[in-house]
C-alpha positions in Angstrom: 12.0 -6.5 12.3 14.4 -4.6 10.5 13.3 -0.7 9.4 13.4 -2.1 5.8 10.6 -4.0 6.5 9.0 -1.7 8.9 8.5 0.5 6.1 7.0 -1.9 3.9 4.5 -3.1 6.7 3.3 0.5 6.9 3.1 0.8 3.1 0.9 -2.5 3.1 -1.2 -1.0 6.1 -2.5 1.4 3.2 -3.0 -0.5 0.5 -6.6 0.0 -0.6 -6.9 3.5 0.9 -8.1 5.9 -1.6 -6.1 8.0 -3.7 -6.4 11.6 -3.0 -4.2 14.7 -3.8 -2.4 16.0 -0.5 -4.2 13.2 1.2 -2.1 12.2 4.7 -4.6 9.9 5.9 -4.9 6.8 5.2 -8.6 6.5 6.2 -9.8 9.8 4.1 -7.1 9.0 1.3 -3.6 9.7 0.1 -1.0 10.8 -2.5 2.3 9.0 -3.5 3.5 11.8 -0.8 1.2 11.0 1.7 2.2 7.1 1.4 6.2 7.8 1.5 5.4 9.8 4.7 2.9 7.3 6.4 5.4 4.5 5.4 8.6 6.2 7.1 6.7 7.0 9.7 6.2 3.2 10.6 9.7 3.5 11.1 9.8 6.4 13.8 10.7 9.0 10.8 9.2 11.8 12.2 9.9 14.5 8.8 7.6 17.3 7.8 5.5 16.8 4.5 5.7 19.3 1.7 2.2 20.8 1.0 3.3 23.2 -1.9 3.5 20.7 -5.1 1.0 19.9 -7.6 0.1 17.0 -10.0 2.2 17.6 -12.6 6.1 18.7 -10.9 9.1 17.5 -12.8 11.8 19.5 -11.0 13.9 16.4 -10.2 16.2 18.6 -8.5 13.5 20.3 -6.4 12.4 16.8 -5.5 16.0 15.5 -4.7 16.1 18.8 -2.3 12.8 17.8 -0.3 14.3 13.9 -0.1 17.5 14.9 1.7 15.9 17.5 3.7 13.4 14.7 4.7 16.4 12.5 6.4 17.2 10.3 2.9 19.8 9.5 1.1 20.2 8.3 -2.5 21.3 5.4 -3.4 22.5 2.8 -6.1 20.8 -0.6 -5.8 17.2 -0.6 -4.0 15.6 -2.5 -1.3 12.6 -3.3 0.2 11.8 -0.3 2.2 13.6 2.0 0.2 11.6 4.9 -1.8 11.6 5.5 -5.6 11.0 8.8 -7.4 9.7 8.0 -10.5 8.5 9.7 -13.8 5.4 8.5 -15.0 5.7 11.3 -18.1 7.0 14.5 -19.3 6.3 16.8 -16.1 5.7 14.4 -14.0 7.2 12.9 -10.8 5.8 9.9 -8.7 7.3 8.1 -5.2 6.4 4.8 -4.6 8.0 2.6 -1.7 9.8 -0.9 -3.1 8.4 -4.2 -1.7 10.0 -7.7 -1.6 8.7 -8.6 -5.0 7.6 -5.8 -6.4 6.2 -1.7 -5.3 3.9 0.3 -3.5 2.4 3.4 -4.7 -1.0 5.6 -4.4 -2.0 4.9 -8.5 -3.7 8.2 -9.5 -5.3 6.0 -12.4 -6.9 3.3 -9.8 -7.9 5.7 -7.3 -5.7 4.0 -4.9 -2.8 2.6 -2.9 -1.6 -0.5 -4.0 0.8 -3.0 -4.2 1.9 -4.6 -7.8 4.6 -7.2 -8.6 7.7 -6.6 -10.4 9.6 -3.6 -11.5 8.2 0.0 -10.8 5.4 1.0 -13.5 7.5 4.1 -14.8 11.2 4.8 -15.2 13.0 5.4 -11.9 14.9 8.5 -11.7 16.6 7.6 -8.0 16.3 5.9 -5.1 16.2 6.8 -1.8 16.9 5.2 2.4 15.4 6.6 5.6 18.5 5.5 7.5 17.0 6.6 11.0 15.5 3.7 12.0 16.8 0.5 13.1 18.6 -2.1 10.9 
């Protein structure tokens, strides 16, 4: 299994966990954060998780800083595996991990992680690839 998909498998392992702010555990809950970092780590990423960020954050460039100190780089074209920083609304900023037919995300509104088809639910502002792994 490529690290693509590795990612993606360890997205799907928390779909249905509960949505919770700061939440790094899929069993007690998790953040659009806490799903990036529990998804990488599927592929052996072993990066630190910022703690210091609220709801509402729209410093793209602040965000673009914590990505490539995390180990990604952006890119032009996504893939499965690859993570999305989105922007749900003014202020706002939202990572979601891209499946094969559609994206995962922790969905504040739901209460949960989960999986929906087709294009991202808000305007993408970047994309991103964990190149650590395999493949």
């Amino acid at each position: 299994m490529s690290g693509n998909l590795r990612i993606v498998a360890g997205a799907r392992r928390a779909v249905g966990s509960r949505f919770r702010l700061h939440g790094r555990d899929p069993a007690l809950g998790l953040d659009c954060v806490g799903l990036v970092a529990v998804a990488l780590a599927a592929d052996g990423h072993p990066g630190s998780v910022p703690a210091d960020y609220a709801l509402r954050s729209g410093d793209v460039a602040k965000a673009e800083a914590l990505l490539r100190a995390a180990g990604l780089v952006p890119i032009a074209d996504g893939e499965p595996g690859d993570v999305v920083l989105l922007r749900p609304g003014a202020g706002q900023l939202h990572l979601a991990i891209l499946s094969e037919d559609g994206v995962i995300h922790a969905d504040a509104m739901l209460r949960r992680v989960v999986e929906r088809p087709g294009v991202p639910p808000f305007p993408v502002v970047g994309t991103w690839r964990w190149q650590g792994g395999e493949g």
